[in-house]
N, C-alpha and C positions, 0 to 999 in steps of 0.2 A: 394567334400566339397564345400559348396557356396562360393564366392571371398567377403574377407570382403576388397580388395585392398584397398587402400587411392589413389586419384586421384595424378594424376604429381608421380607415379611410384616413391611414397619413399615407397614402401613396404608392407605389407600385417598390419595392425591395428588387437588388440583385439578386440572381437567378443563384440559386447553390447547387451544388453537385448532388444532392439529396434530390433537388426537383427534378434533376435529366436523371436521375433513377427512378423515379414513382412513372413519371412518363416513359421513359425507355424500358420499365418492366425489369430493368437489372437490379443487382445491389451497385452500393455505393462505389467499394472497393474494387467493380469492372469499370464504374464509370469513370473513376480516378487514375487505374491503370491506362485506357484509353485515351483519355485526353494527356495524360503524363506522354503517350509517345513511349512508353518503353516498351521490352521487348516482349513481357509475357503479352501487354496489351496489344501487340501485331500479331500475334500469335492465337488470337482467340478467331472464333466465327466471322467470317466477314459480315454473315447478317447481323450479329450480335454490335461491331462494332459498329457498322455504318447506322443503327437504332441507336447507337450514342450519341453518334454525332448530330443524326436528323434531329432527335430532342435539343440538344445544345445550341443549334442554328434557331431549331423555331423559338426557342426560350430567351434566346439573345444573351447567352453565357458570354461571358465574359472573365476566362481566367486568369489567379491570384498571380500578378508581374512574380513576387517573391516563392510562390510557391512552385512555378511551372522556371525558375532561372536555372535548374540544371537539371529538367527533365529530358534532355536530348540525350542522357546516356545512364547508364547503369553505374552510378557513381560511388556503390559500394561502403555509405555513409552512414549511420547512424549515428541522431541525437542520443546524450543522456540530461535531461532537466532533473532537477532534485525541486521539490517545494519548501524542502527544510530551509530552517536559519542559516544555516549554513552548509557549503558544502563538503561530503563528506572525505574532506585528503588524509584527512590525519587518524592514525589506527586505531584510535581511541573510540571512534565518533560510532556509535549504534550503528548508522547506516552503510559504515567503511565496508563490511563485506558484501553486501549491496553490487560495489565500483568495482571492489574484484573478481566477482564472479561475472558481471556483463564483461569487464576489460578481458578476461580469460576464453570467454565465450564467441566475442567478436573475433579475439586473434583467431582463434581456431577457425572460425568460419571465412577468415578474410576480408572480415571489415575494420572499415577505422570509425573511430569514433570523434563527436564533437560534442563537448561537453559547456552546457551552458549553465551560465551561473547568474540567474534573472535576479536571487535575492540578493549580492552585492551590486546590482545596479547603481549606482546613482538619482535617488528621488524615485522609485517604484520597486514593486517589489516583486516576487518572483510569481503571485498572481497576475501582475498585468498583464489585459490582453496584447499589447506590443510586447512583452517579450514571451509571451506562450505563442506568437506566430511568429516567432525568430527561425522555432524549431522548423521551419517549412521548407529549408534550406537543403533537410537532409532527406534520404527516402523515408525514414520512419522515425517515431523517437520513442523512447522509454522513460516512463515520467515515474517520482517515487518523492514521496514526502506525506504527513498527515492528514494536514490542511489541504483542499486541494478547490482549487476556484472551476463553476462549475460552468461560467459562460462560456469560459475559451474552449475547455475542455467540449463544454458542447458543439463549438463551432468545429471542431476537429471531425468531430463523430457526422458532423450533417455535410462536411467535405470531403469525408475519403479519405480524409486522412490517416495511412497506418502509424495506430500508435500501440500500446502495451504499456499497463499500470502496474506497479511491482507496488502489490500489496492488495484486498480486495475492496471493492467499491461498492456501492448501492445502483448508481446511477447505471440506466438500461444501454445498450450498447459500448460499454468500456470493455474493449477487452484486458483482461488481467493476468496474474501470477500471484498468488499468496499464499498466504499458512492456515493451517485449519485451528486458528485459537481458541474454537467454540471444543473440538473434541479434544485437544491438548487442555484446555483446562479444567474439563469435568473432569479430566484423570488426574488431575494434581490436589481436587476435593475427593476423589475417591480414596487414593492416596494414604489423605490426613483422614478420613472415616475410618479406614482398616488399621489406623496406628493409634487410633483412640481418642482422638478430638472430637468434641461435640459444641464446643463453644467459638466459634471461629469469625474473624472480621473479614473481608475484603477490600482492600484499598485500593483505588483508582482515584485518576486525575479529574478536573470538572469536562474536559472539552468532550464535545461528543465525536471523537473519531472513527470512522467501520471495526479498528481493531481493537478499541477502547470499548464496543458494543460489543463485539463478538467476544472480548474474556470476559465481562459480566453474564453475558450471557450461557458460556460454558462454565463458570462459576456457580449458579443459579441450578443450574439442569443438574450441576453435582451433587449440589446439599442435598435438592429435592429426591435423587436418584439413593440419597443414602439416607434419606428419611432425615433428614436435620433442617430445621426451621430457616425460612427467608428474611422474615423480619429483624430487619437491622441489620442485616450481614453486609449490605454495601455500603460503604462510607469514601464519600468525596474529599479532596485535598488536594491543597497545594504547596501542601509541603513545610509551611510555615505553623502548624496548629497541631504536630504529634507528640509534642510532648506532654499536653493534659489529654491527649484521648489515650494517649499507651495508658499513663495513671487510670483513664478509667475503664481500659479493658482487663486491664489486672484485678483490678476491684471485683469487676464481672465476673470474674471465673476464664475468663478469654484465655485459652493457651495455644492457639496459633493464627498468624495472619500470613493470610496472602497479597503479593501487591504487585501490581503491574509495571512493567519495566517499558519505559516510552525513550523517546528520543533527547527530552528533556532530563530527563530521571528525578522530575520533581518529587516524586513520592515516597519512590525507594531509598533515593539519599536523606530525606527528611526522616524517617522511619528508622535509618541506618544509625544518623546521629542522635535521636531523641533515644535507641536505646544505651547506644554507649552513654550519654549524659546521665542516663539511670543508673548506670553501672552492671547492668543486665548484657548478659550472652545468649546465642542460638546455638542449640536447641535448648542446652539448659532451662534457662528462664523462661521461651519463647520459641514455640515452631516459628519456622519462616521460611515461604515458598513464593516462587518469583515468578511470572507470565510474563515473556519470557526474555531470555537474553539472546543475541546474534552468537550462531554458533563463533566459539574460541574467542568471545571476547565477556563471558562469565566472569563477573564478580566474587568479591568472597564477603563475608558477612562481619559484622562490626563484635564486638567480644573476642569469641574464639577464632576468628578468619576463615573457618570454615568454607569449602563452595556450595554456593547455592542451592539449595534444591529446586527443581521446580522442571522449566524444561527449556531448550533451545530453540530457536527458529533457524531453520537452513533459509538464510538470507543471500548466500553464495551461491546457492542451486537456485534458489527466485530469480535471482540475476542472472544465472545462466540459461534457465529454464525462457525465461522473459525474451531474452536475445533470438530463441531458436523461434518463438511464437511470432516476433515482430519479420525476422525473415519468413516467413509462411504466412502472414499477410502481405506482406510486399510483394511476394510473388501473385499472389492472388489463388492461392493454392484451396477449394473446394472443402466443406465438409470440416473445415479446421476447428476444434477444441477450442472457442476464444477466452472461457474464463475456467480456471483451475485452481485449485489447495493442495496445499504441499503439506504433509505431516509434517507434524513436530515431535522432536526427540527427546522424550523423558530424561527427565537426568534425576537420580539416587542424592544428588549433592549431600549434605550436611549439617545442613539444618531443620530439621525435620527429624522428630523424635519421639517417643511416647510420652506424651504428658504428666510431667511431673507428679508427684503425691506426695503431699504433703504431710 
């Protein structure tokens, strides 16, 4: 029998689906379609699958009760998990068009959806591993939130499990659906270069999230791309502390800032109200460019009301995009595209202006 040992000799581990792939020479997602019993996996090579099986037998697999309870048929199911604080029902919620472009997606393809909600649980939260293997219920799930816990996540990825992240990720084998924030935001610093800024802030939240890395980072690649200095230009917040930094961007010569738009909206509503308290308007007073809002649910700007400048995310195509990905894992379908960037769409908004002269 192969050694599934665990290192530091605590003992021999159950056998995972990853192991009858390294041994069976397949990938995961043949080995999971096989032992799942469904139909693409009767369908493949009979040598191919009986190499599943022989591994499985010599390995002493032993499959997940929860995860094989309705592999006996094509059950047309799809999870959606959210990691956010909440889930997103209400039209408000950054993540709302997220729900409508998978729930759009699914009808169209003819699946139903089951929609879990780990973070109102009772005493855990939507990291735990007990309720990130709730989702095993369904043939596949699509997972979407900031934060995102990397054990379960991992266990998914070393079981075969088809899943799809609506948003991009770091970690190696996640497949994904996201937005390209890196090249949407160097265009919103080129932008404010061509319209005559040269003294600019960027604002972002503390957490380190991929999309909270990736507009710093398209940020950064701007200024440098337009010949304007790095030093100092990113500043952290929580939202509670804009009212003495606006005071001392002004002092500076500062005439526009950008700030990143999260699911909290720590920054931008902190930003939003520290200039009204000033009694300063955008652009007047103050460029101001956003990374970015969920297409049609753009803000307007505190002063003048203006819309935003800055750019959109198609979060409705993520989620529909995401849907067609995780049915073409489930099938087991060859050669598939598992991580992709969706552009983002410039928007002209209204805040944003040639800077003032005094």
């Amino acid at each position: 029998m192969e050694s599934t040992r665990q290192p530091g000799g605590r003992g021999r581990r159950r056998p995972r689906q990853s192991d009858i792939a390294r041994v069976a020479g397949v990938s995961q997602t043949t080995v999971s379609l096989v032992l799942r019993g469904t139909t693409v996996g009767m369908s493949l090579a009979r040598e191919t699958r009986q190499r599943v099986l022989d591994a499985a037998e010599r390995l002493g697999y032993v499959p997940d009760p929860v995860a094989t309870r309705l592999a006996s048929a094509d059950n047309a199911m799809l999870g959606l998990y959210s990691f956010s604080a909440t889930f997103p029902t209400d039209v408000a919620h950054s993540y709302y068009p997220i729900l409508v472009g998978v729930e759009e997606e699914a009808a169209a393809q003819g699946q139903d959806l089951i929609l879990f909600t780990g973070s109102s649980r009772t005493g855990t939260g939507a990291g735990d591993p007990a309720s990130v293997r709730r989702v095993r219920v369904a043939d596949g799930c699509l997972f979407f939130g900031r934060h995102v816990p990397e054990e379960p996540i991992r266990r998914l990825v070393e079981d075969g499990f088809p899943f799809v992240y609506i948003g991009r990720r770091d970690e190696p084998d996640v497949p994904y659906v996201g937005a390209d924030y890196v090249s949407a935001s160097a265009g919103v610093m080129a932008r404010l270069a061509a319209a005559g800024h040269r003294k600019v802030r960027y604002l972002r939240e503390h957490d380190q999230a991929p999309a909270s890395g990736d507009r710093e980072e398209g940020v950064l690649r701007g200024a440098r791309a337009a010949g304007g200095a790095t030093a100092g230009l990113v500043v952290r917040t929580d939202g509670t502390d804009l009212d003495a930094l606006l005071r001392d961007w002004l002092a500076e010569g500062v005439t526009a800032v950008v700030v990143e738009q999260t699911d909290t909206g720590a920054a931008l509503s902190g930003l939003g109200a520290a200039i009204e308290r000033a009694g300063l308007s955008c652009p007047r007073d103050l460029s101001l460019a956003v990374l970015g809002a969920p297409v049609g649910a753009r803000g307007r700007a505190p002063g003048g009301g203006a819309v935003f400048s800055g750019f959109d995310v198609p979060m409705r195509e993520m989620g529909r995009d995401a849907v067609r990905l995780l049915l073409r894992l489930i099938a087991g379908e060859e050669g598939v595209r598992t991580r992709r960037l969706l552009p983002c769409e410039p928007v002209a908004g209204g805040t944003v202006a040639a800077p003032r002269r005094e």
